[in-house]
C-alpha positions as CSV (number, residue, x, y, z in Angstrom):
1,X,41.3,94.7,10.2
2,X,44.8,94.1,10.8
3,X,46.5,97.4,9.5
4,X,43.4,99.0,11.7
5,X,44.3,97.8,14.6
6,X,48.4,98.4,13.9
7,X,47.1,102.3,12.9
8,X,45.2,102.1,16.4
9,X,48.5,101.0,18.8
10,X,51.2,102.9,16.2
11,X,49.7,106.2,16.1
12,X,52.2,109.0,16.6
13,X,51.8,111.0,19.7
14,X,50.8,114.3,17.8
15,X,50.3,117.3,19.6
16,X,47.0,118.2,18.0
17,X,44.4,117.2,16.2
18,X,44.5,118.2,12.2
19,X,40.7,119.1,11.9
20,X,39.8,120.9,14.9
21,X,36.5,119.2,15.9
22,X,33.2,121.5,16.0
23,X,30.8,119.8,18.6
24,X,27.5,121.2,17.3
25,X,24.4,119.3,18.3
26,X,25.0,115.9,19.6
27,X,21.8,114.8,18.0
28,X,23.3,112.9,14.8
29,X,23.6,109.1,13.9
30,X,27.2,109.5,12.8
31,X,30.4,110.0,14.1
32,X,32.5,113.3,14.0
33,X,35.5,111.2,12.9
34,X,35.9,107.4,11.6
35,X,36.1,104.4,14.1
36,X,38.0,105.3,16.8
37,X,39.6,108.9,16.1
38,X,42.6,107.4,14.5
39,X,42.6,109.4,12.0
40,X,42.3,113.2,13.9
41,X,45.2,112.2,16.5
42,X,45.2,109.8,19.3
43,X,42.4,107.5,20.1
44,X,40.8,108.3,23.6
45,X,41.3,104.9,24.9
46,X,44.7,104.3,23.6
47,X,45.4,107.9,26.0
48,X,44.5,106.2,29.0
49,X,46.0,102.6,27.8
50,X,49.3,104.3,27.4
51,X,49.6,106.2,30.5
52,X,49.0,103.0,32.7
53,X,51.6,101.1,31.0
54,X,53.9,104.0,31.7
55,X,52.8,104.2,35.5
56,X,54.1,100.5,35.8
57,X,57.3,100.4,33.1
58,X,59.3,99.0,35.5
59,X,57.3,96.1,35.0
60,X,58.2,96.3,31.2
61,X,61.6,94.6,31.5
62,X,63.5,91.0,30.6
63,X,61.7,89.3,28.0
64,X,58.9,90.7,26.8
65,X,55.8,89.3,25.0
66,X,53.7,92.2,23.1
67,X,51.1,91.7,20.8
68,X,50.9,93.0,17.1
69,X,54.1,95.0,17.5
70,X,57.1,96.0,20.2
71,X,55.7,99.7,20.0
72,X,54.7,99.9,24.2
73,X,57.9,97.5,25.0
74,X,60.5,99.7,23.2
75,X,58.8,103.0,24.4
76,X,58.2,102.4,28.1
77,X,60.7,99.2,28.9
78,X,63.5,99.2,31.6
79,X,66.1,96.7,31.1
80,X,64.6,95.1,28.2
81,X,66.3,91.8,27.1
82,X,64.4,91.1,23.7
83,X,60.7,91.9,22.4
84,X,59.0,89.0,20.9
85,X,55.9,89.8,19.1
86,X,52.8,87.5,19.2
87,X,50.4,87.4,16.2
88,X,48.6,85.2,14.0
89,X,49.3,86.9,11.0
90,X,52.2,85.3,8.9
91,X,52.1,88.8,7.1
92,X,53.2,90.6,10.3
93,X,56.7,91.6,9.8
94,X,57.3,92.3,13.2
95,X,56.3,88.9,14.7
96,X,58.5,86.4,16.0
97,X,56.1,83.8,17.8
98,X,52.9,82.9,15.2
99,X,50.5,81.4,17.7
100,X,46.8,82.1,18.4
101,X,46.4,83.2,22.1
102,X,42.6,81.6,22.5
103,X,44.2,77.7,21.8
104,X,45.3,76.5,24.9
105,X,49.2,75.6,25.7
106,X,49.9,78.1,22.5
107,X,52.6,79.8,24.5
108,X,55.9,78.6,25.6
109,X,55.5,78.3,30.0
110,X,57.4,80.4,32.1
111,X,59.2,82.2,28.8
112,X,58.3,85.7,29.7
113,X,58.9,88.2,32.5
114,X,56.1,90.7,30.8
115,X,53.2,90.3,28.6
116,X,51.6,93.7,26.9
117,X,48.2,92.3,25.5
118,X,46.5,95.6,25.0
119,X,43.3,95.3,22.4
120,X,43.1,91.3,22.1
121,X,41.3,90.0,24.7
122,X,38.2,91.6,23.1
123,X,38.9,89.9,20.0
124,X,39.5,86.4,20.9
125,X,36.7,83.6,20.8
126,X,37.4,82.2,24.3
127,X,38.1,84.3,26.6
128,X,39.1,82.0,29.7
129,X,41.3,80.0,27.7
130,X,43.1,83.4,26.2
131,X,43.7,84.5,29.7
132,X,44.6,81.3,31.3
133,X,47.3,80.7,28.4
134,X,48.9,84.2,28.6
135,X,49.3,83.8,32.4
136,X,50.8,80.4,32.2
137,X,53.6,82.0,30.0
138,X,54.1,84.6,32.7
139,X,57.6,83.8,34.8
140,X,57.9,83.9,38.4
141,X,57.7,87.5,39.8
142,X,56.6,88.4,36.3
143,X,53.3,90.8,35.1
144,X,50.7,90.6,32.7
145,X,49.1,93.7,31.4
146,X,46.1,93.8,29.7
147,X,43.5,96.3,28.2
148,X,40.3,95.7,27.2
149,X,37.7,98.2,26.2
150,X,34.3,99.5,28.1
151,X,33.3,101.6,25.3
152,X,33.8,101.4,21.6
153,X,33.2,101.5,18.1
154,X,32.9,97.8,17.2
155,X,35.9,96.9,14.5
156,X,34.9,95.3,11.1
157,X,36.5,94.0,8.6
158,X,36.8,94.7,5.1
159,X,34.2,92.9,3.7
160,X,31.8,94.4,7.3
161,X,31.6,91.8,9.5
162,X,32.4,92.3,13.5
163,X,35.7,91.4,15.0
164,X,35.6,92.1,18.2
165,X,33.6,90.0,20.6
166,X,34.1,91.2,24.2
167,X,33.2,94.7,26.1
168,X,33.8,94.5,29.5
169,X,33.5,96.5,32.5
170,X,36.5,97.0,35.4
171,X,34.4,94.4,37.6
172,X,34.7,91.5,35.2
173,X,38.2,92.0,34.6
174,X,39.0,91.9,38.1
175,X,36.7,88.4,38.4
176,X,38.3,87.0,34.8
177,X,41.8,87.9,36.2
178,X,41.3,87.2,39.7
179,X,40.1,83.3,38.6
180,X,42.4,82.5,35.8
181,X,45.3,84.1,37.2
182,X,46.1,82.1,40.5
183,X,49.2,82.6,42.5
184,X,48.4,86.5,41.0
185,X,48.4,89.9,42.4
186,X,45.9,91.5,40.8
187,X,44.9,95.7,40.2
188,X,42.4,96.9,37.6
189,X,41.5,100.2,36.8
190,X,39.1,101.8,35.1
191,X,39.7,105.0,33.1
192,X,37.4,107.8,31.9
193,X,34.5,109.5,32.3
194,X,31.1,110.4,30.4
195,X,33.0,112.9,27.7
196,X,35.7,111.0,27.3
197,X,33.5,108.0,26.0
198,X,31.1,110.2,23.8
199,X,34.2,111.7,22.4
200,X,35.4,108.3,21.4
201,X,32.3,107.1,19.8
202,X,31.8,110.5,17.9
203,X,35.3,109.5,16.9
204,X,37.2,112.2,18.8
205,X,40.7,112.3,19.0
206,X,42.3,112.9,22.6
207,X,43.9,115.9,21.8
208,X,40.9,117.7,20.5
209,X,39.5,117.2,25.0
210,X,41.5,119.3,27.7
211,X,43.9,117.3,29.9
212,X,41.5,118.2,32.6
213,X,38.6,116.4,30.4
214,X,40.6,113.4,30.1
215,X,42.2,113.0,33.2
216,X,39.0,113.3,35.3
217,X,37.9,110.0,36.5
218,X,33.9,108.7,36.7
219,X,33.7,105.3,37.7
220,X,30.6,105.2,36.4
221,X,31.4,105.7,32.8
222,X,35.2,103.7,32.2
223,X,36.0,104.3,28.3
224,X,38.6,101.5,29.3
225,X,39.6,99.1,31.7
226,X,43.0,98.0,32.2
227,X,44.6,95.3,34.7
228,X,47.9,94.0,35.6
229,X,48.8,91.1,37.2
230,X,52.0,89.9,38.7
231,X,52.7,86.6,39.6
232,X,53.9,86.0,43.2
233,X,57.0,84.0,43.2
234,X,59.1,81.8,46.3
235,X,58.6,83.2,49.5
């Protein structure tokens, strides 16, 4: 599940996808491609994930708190003091702070101008106490940017059980955000359209869609939603 999720956030931005996809009749019970699209180019969500942290990298900057690896941090951050990386996984090379976001006070308060936690609220058992912990890290007039996904393939493990635990729409981000994130300036968006998310379950790769495809925005089928948070400091 691990080296999944790494393939998923370290993909390299290719510029198309090996196996041109042939859409054919969308009446099938499997996928075009495995999972998420990983494995034909860039995964649909992880388009739209990538261009919101980008639209707010000045936000990346000081010390900064990413999750599973410094990959968004090192691509997108202004001013970057040092990257720590947050897992669980003693067997993550990159990671510097071993803690488990869902266990309340697991952080260090006030220790980090910038937290990237894209693809881990869905996986974690408690949600409120994940989101409540990651804020109370956040330092004055720092942001919290998170992801979490509308649409997708559920991840398994090896041995086939689920991982993930949470779907969630723009609306209940805003709500989880807007309650354990007091003292917070909140903005959520939601990202994609009805294409883009049967792309992403047929296991579609982003750059087998137009830009046009992508890019245009139903609010009534979000592939993604992502918020950001920044907490208000002294007036």
């Amino acid at each position: 599940m691990k080296e999944r999720a790494r393939a998923w956030r370290n993909r390299p931005l290719v510029s198309r996808a090996a196996h041109p996809v042939r859409w054919g009749s969308l009446r099938r019970l499997a996928p075009i491609g495995a999972g998420s699209g990983a494995q034909r180019g860039m995964p649909i969500d992880r388009y739209y994930v990538d261009r919101f942290v980008q639209q707010r990298a000045g936000l990346v900057r000081g010390r900064v708190l990413e999750a599973e690896t410094p990959e968004l941090a090192r691509r997108y951050g202004r001013d970057v003091e040092r990257v720590d990386v947050l897992d669980v996984d003693a067997y993550n090379d990159d990671a510097t702070l071993l803690a488990d976001l869902g266990d309340a006070g697991s952080l260090p308060e006030a220790a980090f101008d910038c937290e990237l936690l894209v693809g881990v609220l869905e996986r974690v058992t408690n949600l409120d106490v994940a989101v409540s912990n990651a804020w109370r890290s956040v330092a004055l007039g720092g942001a919290l940017l998170v992801s979490v996904p509308t649409v997708r393939a559920v991840d398994r493990t090896d041995a086939g059980r689920g991982v993930d635990t949470w779907r969630m729409l723009p609306a209940g981000l805003q709500a989880i955000l807007e309650l354990r994130c007091p003292d917070g300036d909140v903005e959520v968006e939601g990202f994609g359209n009805v294409l883009a998310a049967t792309a992403l379950l047929m296991g579609v790769a982003a750059e087998e869609l137009r830009p046009s495809e992508l890019d245009h925005h139903d609010p009534e089928h979000p592939v993604v939603a992502c918020g950001c948070v920044v907490k208000r400091g002294p007036v």
